[in-house]
N, C-alpha and C positions, 0 to 999 in steps of 0.2 A: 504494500500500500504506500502511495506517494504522500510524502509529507505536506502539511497543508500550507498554500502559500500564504507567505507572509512577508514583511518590510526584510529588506537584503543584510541587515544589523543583526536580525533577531537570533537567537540562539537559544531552543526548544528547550535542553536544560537547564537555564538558567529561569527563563519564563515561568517554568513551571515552579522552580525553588523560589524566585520571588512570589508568585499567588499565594502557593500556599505559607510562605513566612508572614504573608501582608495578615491571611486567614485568622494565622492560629496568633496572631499578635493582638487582635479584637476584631471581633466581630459581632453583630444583632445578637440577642442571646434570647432566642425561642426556646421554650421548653421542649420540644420535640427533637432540639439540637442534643440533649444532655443526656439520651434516651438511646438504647440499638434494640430495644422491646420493639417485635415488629407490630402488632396488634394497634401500639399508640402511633405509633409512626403512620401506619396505614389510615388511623382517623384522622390523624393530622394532613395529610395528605388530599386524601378526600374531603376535609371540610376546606382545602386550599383551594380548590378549584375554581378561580373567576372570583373570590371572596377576600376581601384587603385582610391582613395576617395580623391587625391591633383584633378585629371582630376575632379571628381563628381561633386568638391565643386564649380568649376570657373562655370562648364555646369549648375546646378542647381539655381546658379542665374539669369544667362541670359535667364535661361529658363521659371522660373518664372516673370520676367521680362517683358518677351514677352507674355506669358500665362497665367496672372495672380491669373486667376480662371478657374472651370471644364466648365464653362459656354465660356467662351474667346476659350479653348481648344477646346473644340466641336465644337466649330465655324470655327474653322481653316480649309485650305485647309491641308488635308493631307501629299502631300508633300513635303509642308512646313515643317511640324515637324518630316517628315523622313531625310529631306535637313540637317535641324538643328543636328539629333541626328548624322549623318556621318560626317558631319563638326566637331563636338565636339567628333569623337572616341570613342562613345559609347556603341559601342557592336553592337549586331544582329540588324537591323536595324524593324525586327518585332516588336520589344520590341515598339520602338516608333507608330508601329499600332497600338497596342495592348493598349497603353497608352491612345492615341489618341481615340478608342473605346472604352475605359472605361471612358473616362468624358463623351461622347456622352448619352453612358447607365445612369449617374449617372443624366444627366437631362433630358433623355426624359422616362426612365425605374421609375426613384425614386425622381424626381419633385424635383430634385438638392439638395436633400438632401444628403449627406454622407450616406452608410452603416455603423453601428457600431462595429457590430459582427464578426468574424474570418468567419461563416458561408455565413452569408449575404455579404462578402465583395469577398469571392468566386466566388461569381455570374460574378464578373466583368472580362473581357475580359484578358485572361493571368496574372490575379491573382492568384494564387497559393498559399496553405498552407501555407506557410512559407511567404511570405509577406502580406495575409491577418492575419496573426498573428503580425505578426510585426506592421501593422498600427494600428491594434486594441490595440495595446502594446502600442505605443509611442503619439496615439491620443487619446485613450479614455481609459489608464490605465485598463484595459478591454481585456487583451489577456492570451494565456497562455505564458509556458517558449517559449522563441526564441531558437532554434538549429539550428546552424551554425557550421562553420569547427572549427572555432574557441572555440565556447563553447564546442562541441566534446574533442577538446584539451585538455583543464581546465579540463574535468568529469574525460577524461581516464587517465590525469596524477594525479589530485588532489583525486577522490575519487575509483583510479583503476575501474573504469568503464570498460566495456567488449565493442569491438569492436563491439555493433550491434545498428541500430537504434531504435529499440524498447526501448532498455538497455537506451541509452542515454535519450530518449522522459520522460522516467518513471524516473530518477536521476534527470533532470532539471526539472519538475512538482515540485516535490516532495521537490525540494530546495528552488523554490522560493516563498519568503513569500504572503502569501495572500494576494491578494488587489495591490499589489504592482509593480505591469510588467512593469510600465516605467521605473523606477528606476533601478531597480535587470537583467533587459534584458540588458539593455545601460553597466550595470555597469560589469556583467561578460563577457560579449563580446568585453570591454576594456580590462578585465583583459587579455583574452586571445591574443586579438592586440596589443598591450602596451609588456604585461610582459612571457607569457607564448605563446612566438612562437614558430616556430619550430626551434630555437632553443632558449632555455630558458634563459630567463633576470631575475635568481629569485633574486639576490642580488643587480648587478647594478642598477634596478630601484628604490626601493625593493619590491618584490610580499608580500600582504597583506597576503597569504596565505599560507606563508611558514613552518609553526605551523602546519598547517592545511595538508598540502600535503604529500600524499602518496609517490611520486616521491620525493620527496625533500628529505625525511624522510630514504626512499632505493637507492637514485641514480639510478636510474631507469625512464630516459624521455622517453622513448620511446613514441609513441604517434599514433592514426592513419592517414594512409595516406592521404596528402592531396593534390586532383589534384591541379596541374600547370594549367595556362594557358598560351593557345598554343601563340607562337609568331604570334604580329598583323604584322607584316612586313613579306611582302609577301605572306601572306594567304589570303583565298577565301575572308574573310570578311571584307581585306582592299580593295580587288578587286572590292567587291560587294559594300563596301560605294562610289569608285569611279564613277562603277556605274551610284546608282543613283544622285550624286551630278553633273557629264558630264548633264544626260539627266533635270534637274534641269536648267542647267544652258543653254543648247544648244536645250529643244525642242527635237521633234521628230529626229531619227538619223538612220540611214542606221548601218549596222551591220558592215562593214567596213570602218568605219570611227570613229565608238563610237570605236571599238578595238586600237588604236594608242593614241586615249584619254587617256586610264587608263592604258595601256600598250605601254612603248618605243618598247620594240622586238615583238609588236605583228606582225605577219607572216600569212595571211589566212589561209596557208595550213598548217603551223607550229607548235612546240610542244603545242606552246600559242597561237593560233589560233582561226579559226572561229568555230569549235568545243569546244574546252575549254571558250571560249564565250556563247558559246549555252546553256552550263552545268550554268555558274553561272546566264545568262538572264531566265532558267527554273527554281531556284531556288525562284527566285525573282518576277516572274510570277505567283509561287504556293502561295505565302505568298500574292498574292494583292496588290505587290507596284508597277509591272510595265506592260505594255501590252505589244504583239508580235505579228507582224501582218506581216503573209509573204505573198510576191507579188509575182509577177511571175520570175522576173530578182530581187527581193532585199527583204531585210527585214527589215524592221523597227520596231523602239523602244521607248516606249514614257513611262514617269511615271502617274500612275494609280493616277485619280483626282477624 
């Protein structure tokens, strides 16, 4: 495999001993960093997804708190820890099925043991490449590179990477050193959050890597794009944590009466109506969190136990 280009100065061992000395010199101090427990790692991980890491840190205690092993999880009623994850604004509220069905798997599938492998960790319920690599990274030192938006960042500005994800997957292998993916994961995907956002901190913090970078070296940040995320106020998915956390709290509920719940202007007939209800109670039907059961004069709505 060809080494990944970069600025004609750069020297890949030295790069790499400056990151990780910038790393272990200080860095954010997450509780998930202090941890190789895969279980917490994996809910840390998944309540990361698209969700700012001040909200993560407070939900990730109280979650493990309440949940303290894959064993407690699976035991739980489900939605309880769909209750929990909308209460604490954590994104799609599948994710916390999806969680929820992965401890289940982990002790009746693999006799509570942990999966170790990025492979083997696939298996589990809305695990995905890239967080089955991460936990195998941060719990058993055992994963490959992490790519994220962030480490994207760092390649295409520090070593002119090409905007494609192949380019990127082969540049981060190929950087980090052997053996080594707790370290060298945590520690470039600081760099890129810390120091090389979009827009660049290379002096005020100071970037470890400034020697090193190609952008620094041409004035030239450019960098590739990276989605926003959409506003939680007023969209489907605060509507939909409303929700389930009304029929959480109230039980079974007639379709015009849960509408007033989570909506001041709800209107039957109205823009935000008993159709625009209908659309987010089918979403939330498809994914397994809640049931819909029409009568003849009314419909009712319950969360799926």
């Amino acid at each position: 495999m060809s080494e990944p280009e970069r600025a004609p100065s750069t020297d890949l061992d030295a790069a790499r001993e400056t990151l990780t000395d910038w790393y272990e010199e200080g860095h954010r101090e997450f509780p998930w960093r202090r941890t190789d427990d895969p279980y917490e790692i994996l809910v840390s991980e998944v309540m990361s997804q698209q969700t700012q890491l001040e909200r993560v840190e407070e939900a990730w205690g109280a979650f493990l708190e309440r949940w303290p092993t894959t064993e407690k999880l699976a035991a739980a009623d489900r939605s309880e820890v769909v209750g929990f994850w909308s209460d604490h604004r954590l994104g799609y509220n599948n994710r916390a099925k999806y969680l929820h069905e992965a401890a289940r798997q982990i002790e009746e599938e693999f006799d509570g043991e942990f999966p170790r492998t990025p492979d083997e960790l696939q298996e589990l319920q809305g695990v995905g490449p890239y967080t089955a690599n991460a936990v195998a990274s941060f719990a058993f030192n055992a994963g490959d590179a992490v790519v994220d938006t962030n480490v994207k960042r760092v390649l295409h500005r520090a070593f002119d990477v090409p905007d494609d994800d192949a380019a990127f997957e082969e540049a981060a292998n190929e950087l980090m050193p052997e053996g080594e993916s707790r370290i060298w994961n945590n520690a470039i995907m600081e760099l890129g959050g810390v120091v090389c956002r979009k827009t660049p901190r290379c002096d005020e913090e100071p970037c470890p890597w400034r020697e090193h970078c190609h952008a620094y070296e041409t004035g030239d940040f450019t960098a590739p794009d990276v989605p926003t995320q959409p506003s939680f106020e007023g969209s489907r998915r605060q509507f939909r944590g409303r929700i389930v956390r009304t029929l959480g709290e109230h039980g079974p509920t007639p379709l015009d009466e849960l509408g007033p719940r989570i909506r001041v202007d709800y209107a039957p007939a109205g823009e935000y109506g008993r159709e625009w209800l209908r659309g987010l109670l089918a979403d939330l039907s498809d994914e397994g969190l809640i049931e819909i059961e029409e009568h003849e004069d009314d419909t009712i709505t319950r969360l799926r136990h």
